[in-house]
C-alpha positions in Angstrom: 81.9 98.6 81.4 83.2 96.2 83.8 85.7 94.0 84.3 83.0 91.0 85.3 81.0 91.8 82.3 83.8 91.0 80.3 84.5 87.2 81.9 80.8 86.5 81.4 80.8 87.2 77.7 84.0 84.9 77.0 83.0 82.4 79.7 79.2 82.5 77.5 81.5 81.6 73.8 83.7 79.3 75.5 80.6 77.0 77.2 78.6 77.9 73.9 75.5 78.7 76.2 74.1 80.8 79.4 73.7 77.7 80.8 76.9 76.3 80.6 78.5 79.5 81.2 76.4 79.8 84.4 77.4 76.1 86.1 81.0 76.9 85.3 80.9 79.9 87.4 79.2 79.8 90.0 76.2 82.3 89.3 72.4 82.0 88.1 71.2 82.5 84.9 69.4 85.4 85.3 72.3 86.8 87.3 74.1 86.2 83.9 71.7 87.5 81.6 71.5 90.5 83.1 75.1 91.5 83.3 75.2 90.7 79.3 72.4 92.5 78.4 73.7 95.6 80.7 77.1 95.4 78.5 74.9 95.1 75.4 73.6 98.2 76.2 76.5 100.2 77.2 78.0 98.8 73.5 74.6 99.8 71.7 74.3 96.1 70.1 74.0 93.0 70.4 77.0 90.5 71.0 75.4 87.1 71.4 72.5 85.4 69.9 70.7 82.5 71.4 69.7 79.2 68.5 69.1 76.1 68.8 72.8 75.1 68.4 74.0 77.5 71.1 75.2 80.6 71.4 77.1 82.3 68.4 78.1 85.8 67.8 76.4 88.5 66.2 78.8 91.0 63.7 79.4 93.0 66.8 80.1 90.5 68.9 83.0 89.1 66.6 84.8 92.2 66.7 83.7 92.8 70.2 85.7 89.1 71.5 89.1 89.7 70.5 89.6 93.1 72.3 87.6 91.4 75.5 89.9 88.7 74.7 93.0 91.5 74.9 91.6 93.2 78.3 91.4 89.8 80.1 94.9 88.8 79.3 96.6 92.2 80.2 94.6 92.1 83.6 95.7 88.2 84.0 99.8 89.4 83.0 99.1 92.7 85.5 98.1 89.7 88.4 100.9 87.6 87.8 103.4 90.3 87.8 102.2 91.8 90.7 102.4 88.3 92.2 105.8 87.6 91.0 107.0 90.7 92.8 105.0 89.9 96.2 106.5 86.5 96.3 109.9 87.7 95.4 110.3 86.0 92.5 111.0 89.2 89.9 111.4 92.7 90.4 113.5 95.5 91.4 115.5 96.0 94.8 116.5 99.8 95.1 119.1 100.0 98.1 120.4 103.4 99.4 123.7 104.0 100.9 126.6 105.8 101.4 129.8 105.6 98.4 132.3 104.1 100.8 130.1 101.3 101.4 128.7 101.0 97.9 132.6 100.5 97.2 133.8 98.8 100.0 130.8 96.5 101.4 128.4 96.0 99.0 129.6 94.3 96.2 130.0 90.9 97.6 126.3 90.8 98.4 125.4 92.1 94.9 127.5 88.6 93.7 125.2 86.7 95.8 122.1 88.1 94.8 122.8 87.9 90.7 123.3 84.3 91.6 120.3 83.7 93.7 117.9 86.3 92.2 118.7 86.6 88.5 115.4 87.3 87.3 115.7 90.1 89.7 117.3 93.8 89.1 119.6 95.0 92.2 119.6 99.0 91.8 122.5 100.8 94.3 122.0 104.2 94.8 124.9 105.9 96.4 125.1 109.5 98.4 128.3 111.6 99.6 127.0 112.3 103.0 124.6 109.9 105.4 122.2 112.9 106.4 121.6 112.9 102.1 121.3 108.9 102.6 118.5 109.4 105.6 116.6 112.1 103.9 116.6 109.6 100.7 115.1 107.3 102.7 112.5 108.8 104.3 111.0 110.2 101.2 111.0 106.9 99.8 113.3 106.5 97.2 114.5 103.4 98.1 113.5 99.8 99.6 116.5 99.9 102.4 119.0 101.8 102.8 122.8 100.6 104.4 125.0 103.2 106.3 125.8 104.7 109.4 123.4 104.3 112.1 120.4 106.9 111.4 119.4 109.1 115.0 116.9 108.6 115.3 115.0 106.8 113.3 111.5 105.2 113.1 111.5 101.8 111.2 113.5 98.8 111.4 117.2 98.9 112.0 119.4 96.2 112.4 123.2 96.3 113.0 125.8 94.7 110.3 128.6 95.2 112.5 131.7 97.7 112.5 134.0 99.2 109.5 137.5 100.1 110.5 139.3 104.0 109.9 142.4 103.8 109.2 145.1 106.3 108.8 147.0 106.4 105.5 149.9 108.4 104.1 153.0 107.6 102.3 155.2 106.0 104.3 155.0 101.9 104.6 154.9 100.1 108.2 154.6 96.6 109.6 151.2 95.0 110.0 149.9 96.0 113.1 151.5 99.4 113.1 148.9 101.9 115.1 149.3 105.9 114.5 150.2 107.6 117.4 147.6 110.7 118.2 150.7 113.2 118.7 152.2 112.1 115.3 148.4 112.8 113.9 148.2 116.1 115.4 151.1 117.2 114.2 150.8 115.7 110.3 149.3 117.7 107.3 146.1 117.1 106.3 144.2 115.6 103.3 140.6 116.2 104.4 136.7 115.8 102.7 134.9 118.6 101.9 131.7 118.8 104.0 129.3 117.6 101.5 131.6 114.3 101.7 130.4 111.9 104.8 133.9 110.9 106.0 134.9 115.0 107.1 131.9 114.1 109.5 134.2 111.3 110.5 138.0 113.0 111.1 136.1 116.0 112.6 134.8 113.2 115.7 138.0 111.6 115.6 140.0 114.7 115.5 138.2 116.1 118.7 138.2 113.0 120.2 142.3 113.2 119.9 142.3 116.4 121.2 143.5 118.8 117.6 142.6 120.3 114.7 143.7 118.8 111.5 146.0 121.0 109.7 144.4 120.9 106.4 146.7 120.8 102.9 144.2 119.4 100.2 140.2 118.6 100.1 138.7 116.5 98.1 134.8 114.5 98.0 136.5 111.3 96.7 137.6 108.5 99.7 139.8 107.3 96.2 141.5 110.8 95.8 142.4 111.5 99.7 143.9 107.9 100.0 145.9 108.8 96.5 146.8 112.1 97.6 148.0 110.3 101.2 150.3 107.5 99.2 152.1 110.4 97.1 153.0 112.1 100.0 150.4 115.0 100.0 149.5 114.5 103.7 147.9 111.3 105.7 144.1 110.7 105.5 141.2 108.6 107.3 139.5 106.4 105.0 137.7 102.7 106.0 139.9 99.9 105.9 137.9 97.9 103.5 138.4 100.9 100.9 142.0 100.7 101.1 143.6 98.7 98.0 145.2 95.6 98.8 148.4 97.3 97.2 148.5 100.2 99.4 147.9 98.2 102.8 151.3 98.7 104.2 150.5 102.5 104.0 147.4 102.0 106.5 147.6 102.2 110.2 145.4 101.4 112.9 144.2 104.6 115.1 145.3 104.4 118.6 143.5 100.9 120.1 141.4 101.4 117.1 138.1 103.8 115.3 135.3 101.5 114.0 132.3 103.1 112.8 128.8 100.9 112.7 126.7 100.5 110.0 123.3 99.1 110.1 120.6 98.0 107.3 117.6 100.3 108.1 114.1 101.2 106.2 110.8 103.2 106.7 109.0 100.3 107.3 108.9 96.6 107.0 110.2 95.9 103.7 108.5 93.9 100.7 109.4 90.0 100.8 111.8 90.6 98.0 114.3 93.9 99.9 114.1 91.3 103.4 115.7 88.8 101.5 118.4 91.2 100.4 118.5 92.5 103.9 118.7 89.1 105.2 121.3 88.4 103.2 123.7 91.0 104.2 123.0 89.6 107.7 124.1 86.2 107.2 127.2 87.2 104.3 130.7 87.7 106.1 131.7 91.1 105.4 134.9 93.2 105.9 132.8 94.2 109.4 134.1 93.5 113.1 130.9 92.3 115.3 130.4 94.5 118.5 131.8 91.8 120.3 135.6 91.4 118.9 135.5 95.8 119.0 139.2 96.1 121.1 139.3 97.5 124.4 139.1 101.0 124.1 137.9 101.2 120.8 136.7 104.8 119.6 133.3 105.0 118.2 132.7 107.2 115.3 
């Protein structure tokens, strides 16, 4: 049975004959006779009768219409669905990152989008460590992904800018204040467990400086390090953005300054509706310093 089969048969009881049924789309008769009688067939009876008044249906066919009726209209709702997702007007956006960003970066975005897109469904998937992020990504999980800059990577990838590291612990300085890499070498430690992205992150910095951290707690939680830093545990490197505004006094700036870039990246060009959301982060103004305004100096993490 096929698809076409069933639009003949309806568009022969709407027009009421093969005739009309014929004009109205675009086909001969004959062309249309056959293709009903090849249904008729399949069915083993006969659906239509011819009279002089038209067409009307046999028993068979009376039963037969309603359920045509039903396959037409779930292939019609299939179409327009599929449509609406094309043309990004409903659907689901699954974006992959890492948990400080999901904390610290994202949300903003997510505002915008309910606002713009609320027919749509925004679905954040978050990972401890960026290598779990990549690997997410290129077994297609997800639609984009936003994190650190993947290398390498084959697919689009375009830069957001530049997330601060600061240094916290429980003492309180001026705005400004910068960390001084002797005082850091010399501190206790509260450092990530491996499976956590940011060890990644003090183990660059720390060999950038020149020592190993002296290590007093772990955790896998940027929240738990900075609370473990503010009661006096030992300092920490978390981004800037995930520092609460309440504990902002406790944060320094590293030396002339760490900034690590993240980027919005996927496998391939992304369906209309994920570019919109990836053009969107492009054109928000995020907690992100532009390559540009990096300081002079500026470690790169």
């Amino acid at each position: 049975m096929q698809l076409r089969q069933l639009e003949y048969f309806l568009a022969v009881w709407e027009a009421g004959s093969f005739s009309g049924a014929a004009a109205r789309l675009y086909v001969t008769q004959p062309s249309l006779s056959q293709q009903i009688g090849a249904l008729e067939k399949e069915l083993g009876a006969i659906l239509l009768e011819r009279g002089r008044q038209g067409v009307t249906l046999t028993p068979a066919g009376r039963v037969f219409l309603p359920r045509a009726q039903d396959v037409i209209r779930a292939v019609q709702d299939s179409q327009d669905a599929v449509r609406e997702v094309v043309e990004g007007r409903h659907g689901d956006v699954h974006v992959l990152t890492v948990r400080s960003v999901a904390s610290g970066i994202l949300p903003p975005s997510a505002a915008r989008w309910h606002s713009t897109y609320p027919s749509t469904v925004l679905r954040l998937h978050d990972y401890s460590h960026r290598r779990d992020l990549e690997e997410a990504m290129r077994s297609g999980q997800g639609d984009i992904a936003v994190g650190p800059r993947p290398d390498p990577w084959e697919g689009p990838v375009i830069s957001l800018g530049y997330e601060e590291m600061v240094v916290t612990g429980s003492a309180e300085y001026p705005a400004g204040t910068a960390a001084d890499p002797a005082e850091l070498a010399a501190a206790d430690w509260v450092l990530y467990e491996q499976e956590q992205g940011m060890s990644e992150v003090v183990d660059r910095l720390a060999g950038h400086l020149g020592f190993t951290p002296r290590a007093v707690a772990r955790t896998g939680q940027v929240s738990a390090a900075l609370l473990f830093a503010v009661e006096g545990i030992g300092v920490t490197v978390t981004p800037e953005n995930a520092v609460p505004l309440r504990w902002s006094r406790h944060a320094r700036r590293i030396g002339p300054g760490c900034f690590r870039e993240l980027v919005v990246f996927s496998r391939k060009l992304p369906s209309q509706l994920a570019e919109r959301y990836r053009d969107m982060l492009t054109t928000l103004e995020l907690p992100l310093t532009a390559e540009r305004d990096l300081p002079e100096g500026a470690l790169r993490v």
